[in-house]
C-alpha positions, 0 to 999 in steps of 0.5 A: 702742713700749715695750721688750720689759721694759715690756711684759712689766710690762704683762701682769704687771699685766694677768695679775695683774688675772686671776688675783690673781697675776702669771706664771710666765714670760712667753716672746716667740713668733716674730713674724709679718709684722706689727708685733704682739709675741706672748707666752706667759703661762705659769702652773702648767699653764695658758698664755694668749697677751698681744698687744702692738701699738701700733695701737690701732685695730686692737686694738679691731678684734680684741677687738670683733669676737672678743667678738662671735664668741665670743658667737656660739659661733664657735671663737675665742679669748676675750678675758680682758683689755685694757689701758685704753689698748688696746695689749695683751690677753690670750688663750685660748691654741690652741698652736703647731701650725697646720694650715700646720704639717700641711701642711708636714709632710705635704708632707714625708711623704705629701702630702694625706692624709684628715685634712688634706682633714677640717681642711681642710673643717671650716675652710671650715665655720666660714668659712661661720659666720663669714660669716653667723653672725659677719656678724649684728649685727656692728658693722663701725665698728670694722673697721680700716682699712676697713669694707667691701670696695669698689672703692677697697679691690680697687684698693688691691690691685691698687696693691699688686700693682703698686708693691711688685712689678711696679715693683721688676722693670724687666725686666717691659714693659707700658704703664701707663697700659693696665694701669690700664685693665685694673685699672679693668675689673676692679675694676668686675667684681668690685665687682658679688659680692654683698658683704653678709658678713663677709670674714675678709680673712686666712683662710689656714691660718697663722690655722687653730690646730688644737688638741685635734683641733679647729680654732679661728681667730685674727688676724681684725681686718682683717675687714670687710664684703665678698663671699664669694669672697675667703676661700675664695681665700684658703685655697684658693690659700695659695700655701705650703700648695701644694694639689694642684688636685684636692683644691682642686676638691674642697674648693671642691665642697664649700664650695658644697654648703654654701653651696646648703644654708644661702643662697640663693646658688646655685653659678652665681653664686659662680662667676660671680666666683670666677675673677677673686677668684683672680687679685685675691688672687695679685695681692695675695699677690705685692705683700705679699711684695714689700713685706715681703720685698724692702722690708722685707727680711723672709726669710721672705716674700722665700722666699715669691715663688716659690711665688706666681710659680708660682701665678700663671703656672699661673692662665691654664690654670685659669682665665679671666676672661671681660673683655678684659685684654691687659696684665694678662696680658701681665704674667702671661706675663712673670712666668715669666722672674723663676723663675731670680731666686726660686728655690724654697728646699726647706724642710729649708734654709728651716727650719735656724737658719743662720748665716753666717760671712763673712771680707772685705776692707774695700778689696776690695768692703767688708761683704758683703750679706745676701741673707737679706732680715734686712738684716744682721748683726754686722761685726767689724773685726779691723783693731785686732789684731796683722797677720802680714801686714806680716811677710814670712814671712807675706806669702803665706799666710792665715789657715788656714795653721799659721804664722801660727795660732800667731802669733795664739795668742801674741796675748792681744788675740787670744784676748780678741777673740774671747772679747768676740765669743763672749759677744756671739754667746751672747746673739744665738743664744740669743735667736734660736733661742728666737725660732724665727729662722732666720738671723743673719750674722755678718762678720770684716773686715780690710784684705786679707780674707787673715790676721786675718779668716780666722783670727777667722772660721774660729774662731768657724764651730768655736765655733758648730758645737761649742757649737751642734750643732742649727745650720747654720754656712755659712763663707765667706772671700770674697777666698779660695778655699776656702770651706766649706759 
């Protein structure tokens, strides 16, 4: 993949093919859960969004099928360019604020309210367009990676529900080889949903852009030929977005009156399968943010798993699928035990760009581990600088006490130290906060954990909070007692 510099240069000639120009400014958008780059081309008053992605046939999923949605009148995004070799194009631009976005707030304020249930209902509308206006004439041979929602893709599901999470807690007990039958029950069940409409894959409020009072819809190009039920799950049961089942009840209500009004199909069938789509989507929920948040280690997905956790223990109260599947939901039951390891992080934490200052000892326990899900930070090794600690009248002290401060402040080596950390820090807060990234750990190492790493933590936990007063600095000096929160 190209660095970030080459492929700012590819949508200034892609903008400059547009307009005769190249832009204004080309600023990097917070990346998602995927592998695609996002940027925002900024001209004059007018921005456009550039998407860069190394997999071209998933870019030529998205550029096809938004082409022929937008023909349709369908509320898309128009696609204004594509480089030859299809790995960036350029888009309308919708803004920031997705109806997650709303509802996160509302949840924060009054919960529910009217005008969220409106978004809500106009975006079930436009779901019915895009399966039945959208499906006409659609060429599904350039769905990526699979053109239709068959038995081997609601399989493909249910493997990912069972590698990426189910096989990462050996504290859940079932027997294998009886969970496959019950996934070979219900897959043949739910393969029987009439599935001759386009199935958005990924309809869930994070795509639902809400601008100028309008909803319009974004990052369908994992859509494919498939049933009905499983979009409106999809939105529905977003397990983040936390809809109060009543208002769930009443928006589905509301998509089935639709439904009656334009097809044939009536409630009783929908219905018929709505339950176990419920159940497959969940399923499907939990192994993505076992996969992107345990594996990949991505924060955000792994503060996600409890959310889906509750969704799925509560199911069996909501609702029963009428097939005999004992291990299955077995394994439901036993997911409640998991609630104390995934506890829910409350959102005015989960939205602060936090950093992390840690002092430890390299022979006590080494580099602390980052239970974010970032994979790590930067570790400073303060072993090269001057050590009070081989000096008697500083045995018994730390890095804290006043004596062995000014030992370090009659240290050049010291002060340079830390102003090379402080410029390198610079760059990284910058940067991340710009990005919209909500962590970054930053660690002080030395022999005891003791002396040099608690004066350089506690020195630059003080420079952050001073420079960066926006931020959230927890500092904790590990072989000590007297960390700060």
């Amino acid at each position: 993949m190209q660095n970030l510099k080459e492929q700012a240069e590819i949508f200034n000639q892609l903008f400059y093919s547009l307009f005769g120009k190249k832009p204004d400014s080309i600023v990097p958008l917070p990346e998602s859960g995927s592998a695609r780059r996002y940027y925002r081309l900024v001209s004059g008053n007018k921005s456009f969004v550039g998407t860069y992605n190394t997999i071209t046939e998933e870019n030529k999923a998205f550029v096809g099928f938004g082409r022929h949605f937008f023909e349709k009148g369908l509320a898309v995004p128009e696609i204004l360019a594509v480089s030859t070799d299809y790995t960036a194009y350029i888009q309308t631009d919708f803004g920031d604020t997705s109806l997650f976005k709303l509802v996160q707030d509302a949840l924060q304020q009054d919960g529910f309210h009217s005008l969220i249930i409106e978004y809500y209902e106009e975006a079930l509308s436009n779901l019915l367009k895009f399966q039945l206006i959208g499906h006409q004439g659609l060429n599904y041979k350039l769905a990526f990676p699979s053109s239709q929602f068959d038995e081997k893709a609601i399989r493909d599901d249910l493997n990912y529900f069972k590698y990426y999470f189910l096989k990462l807690h050996p504290e859940l007990v079932y027997n294998e080889a009886d969970l496959e039958q019950d996934f070979t029950r219900l897959t043949q069940f739910i393969a029987k949903a009439s599935a001759d409409y386009f199935m958005y894959r990924d309809f869930q409020s994070r795509n639902i852009m809400i601008h100028n009072e309008k909803a319009y819809f974004i990052d369908f190009q994992g859509g494919r030929k498939g049933p009905l039920q499983y979009d409106v799950v999809s939105l529905l049961f977003q397990v983040k977005a936390q809809i109060p089942e009543a208002v769930s009840m009443q928006l589905l209500d509301y998509y089935l009156q639709l439904l009656e009004k334009y097809t044939d199909t009536k409630a009783e069938q929908f219905m018929l399968y709505y339950p176990a789509f419920v159940y497959l989507r969940l399923m499907q929920v939990l192994g993505a943010y076992g996969f992107r948040g345990l594996i990949q280690k991505k924060r955000h997905f792994i503060e996600s798993i409890p959310y889906a956790i509750n969704s799925l223990t509560s199911l069996p109260s909501r609702y029963d699928i009428p097939l005999h599947l004992p291990v299955l939901k077995g394994i439901l039951l036993q997911l409640g035990m998991l609630k104390k390891q995934y506890p829910v992080v409350e959102k005015q934490t989960a939205e602060l760009f936090t950093i992390n200052v840690n002092s430890f000892s390299y022979k006590k326990g080494g580099i602390p581990e980052d239970h974010s899900g970032n994979g790590g930070g930067f570790v400073f090794d303060c072993r090269p600088l001057p050590n009070p600690g081989r000096e008697t009248n500083y045995k018994m002290l730390t890095g804290r006490d006043e004596a062995v401060i000014q030992f370090f402040k009659k240290h050049q080596e010291v002060d340079a130290f830390l102003e090379n950390v402080k410029a390198i820090l610079s760059q990284s807060i910058d940067n991340y906060s710009a990005r919209e990234f909500k962590h970054l750990m930053v660690n002080f190492g030395c022999t005891g954990g003791q002396h040099r790493s608690v004066y350089c933590a506690d020195i630059i936990s003080n420079w952050i909070i001073e420079n960066y007063p926006e931020l959230m600095v927890v500092c904790k000096h590990r072989e000590q007692q007297f960390d700060d929160e």
